[in-house]
C-alpha positions in Angstrom: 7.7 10.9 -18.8 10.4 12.9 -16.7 11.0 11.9 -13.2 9.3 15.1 -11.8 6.5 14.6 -13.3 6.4 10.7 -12.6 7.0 11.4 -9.2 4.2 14.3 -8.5 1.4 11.9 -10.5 2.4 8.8 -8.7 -0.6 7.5 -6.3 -1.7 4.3 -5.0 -4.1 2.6 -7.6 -6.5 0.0 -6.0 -8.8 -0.3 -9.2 -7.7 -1.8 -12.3 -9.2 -2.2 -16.0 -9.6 -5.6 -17.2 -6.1 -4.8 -20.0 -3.3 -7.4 -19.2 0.3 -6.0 -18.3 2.2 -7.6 -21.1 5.3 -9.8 -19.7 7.8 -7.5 -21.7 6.8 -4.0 -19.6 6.7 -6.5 -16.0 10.3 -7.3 -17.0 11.1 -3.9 -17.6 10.2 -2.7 -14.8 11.4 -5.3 -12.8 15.1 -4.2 -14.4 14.3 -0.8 -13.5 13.3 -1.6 -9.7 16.5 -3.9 -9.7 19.0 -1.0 -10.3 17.9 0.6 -7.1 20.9 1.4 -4.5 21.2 -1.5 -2.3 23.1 -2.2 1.3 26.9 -2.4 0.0 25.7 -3.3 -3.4 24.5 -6.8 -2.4 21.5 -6.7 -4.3 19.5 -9.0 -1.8 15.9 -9.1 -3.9 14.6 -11.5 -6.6 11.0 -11.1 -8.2 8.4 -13.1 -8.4 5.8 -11.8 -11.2 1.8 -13.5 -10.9 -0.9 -13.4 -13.3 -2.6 -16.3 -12.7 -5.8 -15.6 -11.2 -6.3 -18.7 -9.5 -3.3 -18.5 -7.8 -4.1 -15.3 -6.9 -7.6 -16.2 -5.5 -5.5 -18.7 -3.4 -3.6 -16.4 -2.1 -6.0 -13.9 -1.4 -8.3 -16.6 1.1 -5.3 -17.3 2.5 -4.5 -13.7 3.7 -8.5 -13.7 4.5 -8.2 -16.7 6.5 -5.1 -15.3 8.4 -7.1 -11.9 9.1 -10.6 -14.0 10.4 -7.7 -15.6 13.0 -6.5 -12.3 14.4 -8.0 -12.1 17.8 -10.2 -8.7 18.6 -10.6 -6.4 21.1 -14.3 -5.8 22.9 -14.4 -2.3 20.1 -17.5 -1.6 18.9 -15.5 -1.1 16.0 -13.9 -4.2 15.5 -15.8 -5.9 13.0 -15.5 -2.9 10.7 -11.9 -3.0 11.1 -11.4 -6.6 9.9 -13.3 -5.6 6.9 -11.5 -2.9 6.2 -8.4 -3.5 6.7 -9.3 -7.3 4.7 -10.3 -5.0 1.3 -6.6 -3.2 1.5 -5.1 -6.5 2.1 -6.4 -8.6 -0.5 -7.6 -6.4 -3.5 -4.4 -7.7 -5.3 -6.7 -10.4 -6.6 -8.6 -8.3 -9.0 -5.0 -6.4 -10.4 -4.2 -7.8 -13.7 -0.7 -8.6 -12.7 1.3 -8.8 -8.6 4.8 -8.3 -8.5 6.6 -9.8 -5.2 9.5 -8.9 -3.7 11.6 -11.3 -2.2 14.6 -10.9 -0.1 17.8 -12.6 1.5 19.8 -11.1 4.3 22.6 -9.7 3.8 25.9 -10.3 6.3 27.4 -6.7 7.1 30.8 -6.4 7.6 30.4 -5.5 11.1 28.6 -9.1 12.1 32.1 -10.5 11.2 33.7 -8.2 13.8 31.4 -8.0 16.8 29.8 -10.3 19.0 26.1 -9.4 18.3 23.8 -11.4 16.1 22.5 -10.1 12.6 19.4 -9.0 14.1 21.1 -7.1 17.0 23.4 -5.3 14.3 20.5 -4.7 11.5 18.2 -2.7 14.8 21.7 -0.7 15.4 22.2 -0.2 11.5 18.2 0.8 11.9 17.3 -1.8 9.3 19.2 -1.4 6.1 17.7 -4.3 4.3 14.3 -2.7 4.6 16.0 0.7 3.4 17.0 -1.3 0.6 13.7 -2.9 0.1 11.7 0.4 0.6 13.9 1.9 -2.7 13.4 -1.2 -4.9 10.0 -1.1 -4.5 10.0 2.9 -5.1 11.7 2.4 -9.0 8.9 -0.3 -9.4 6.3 2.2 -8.2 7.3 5.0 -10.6 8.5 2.7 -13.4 4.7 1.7 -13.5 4.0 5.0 -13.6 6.1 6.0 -16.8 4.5 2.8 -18.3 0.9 4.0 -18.0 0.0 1.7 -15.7 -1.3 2.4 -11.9 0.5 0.1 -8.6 0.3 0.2 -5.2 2.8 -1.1 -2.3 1.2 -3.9 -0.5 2.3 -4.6 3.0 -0.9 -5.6 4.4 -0.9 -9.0 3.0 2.6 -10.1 4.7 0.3 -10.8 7.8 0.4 -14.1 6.0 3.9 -14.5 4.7 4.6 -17.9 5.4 1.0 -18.8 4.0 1.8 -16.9 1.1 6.0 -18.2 0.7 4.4 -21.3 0.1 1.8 -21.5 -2.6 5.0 -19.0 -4.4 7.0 -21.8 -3.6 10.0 -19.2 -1.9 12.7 -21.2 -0.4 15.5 -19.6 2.1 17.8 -17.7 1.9 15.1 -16.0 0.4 11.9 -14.5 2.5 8.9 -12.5 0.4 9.0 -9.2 1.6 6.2 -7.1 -0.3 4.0 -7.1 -3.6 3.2 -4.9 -6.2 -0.2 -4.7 -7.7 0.3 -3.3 -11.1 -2.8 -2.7 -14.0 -4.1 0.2 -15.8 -6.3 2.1 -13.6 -10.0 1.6 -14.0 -10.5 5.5 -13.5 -8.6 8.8 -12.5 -7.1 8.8 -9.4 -5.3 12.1 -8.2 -2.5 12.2 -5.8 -3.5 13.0 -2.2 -2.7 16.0 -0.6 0.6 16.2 0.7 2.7 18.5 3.4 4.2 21.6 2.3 7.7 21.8 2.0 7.9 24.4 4.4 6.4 21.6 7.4 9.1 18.9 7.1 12.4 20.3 6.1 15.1 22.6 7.7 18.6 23.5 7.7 21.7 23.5 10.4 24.0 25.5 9.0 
């Protein structure tokens, strides 16, 4: 598939079919995510890759259990937001295969030089570790795309990181930044609508 196209089709798939992602097109993809630019080339990320379903169950009650905690507001609406927003952050279960991304931080030549701690300097450098994250994840998403398959970005779940860092058994320096739920899609799913052109971009000359 060319990247045009790959990139116009791309959408977030929630649904899967039952089909396994075979090991050999997780790793490929994986590759593919990996040669994404990164902060002075210091290619902070290693990949975690989960089919096990009971380990995903696990992981799903525990994201669950960390949502049921969060304290609410006197909304009539707040019990519909817990539900909600616990479907979008645990329907990584039912996927066929999760892909996490985990991360170290990287030391920027400017922490050697200033007196200001990493995270004052990565606010001023406006976060390039996430930058670097956010492109990663952006090859995986249209790798699975050129593979048939439907993903979706996952941040939702990371309101139980350190829940989830150990059942994955992630150890510093590394931290788990995001997953990847990857399957064939159960059904059609077309792109949503998205802003003209003509609304977001313009020139100085």
């Amino acid at each position: 598939m060319e990247l045009k196209k790959a990139i116009e089709t791309r959408t977030s798939i929630r649904q899967y079919a039952p089909e396994p992602v075979s090991l050999s097109d997780i790793k490929e993809m994986v590759r593919l995510a990996s040669l994404a630019p990164s902060v002075n080339n210091y290619q902070p990320w290693q990949f975690i890759a989960i089919t096990n379903k009971e380990l995903m169950r696990r992981m799903a009650d525990a994201v669950r259990e960390r949502i049921s905690s969060l304290p609410v507001n006197q909304s009539k609406y707040a019990a519909n937001v817990k539900s909600q927003v616990e479907f979008f952050a645990t329907f990584f279960e039912e996927a066929p295969a999760l892909v996490a991304l985990c991360m170290s931080e990287y030391e920027t030549v400017l922490e050697k030089g200033v007196d200001l701690t990493h995270d004052e300097v990565n606010q001023l450098r406006n976060s390039p570790d996430i930058q670097s994250a956010g492109a990663c994840i952006q090859n995986l998403l249209l790798a699975a795309v050129d593979f048939g398959y439907g993903a979706c970005w996952m941040s939702a779940p990371m309101m139980a990181r350190k829940e989830l860092e150990a059942l994955l058994e992630i150890t510093q320096p590394f931290s788990l930044v995001s997953f990847v739920a990857v399957g064939r899609p159960a059904k059609t799913v077309l792109p949503r609508n998205k802003k003209p052109i003509d609304q977001m971009f313009r020139v100085i000359s």
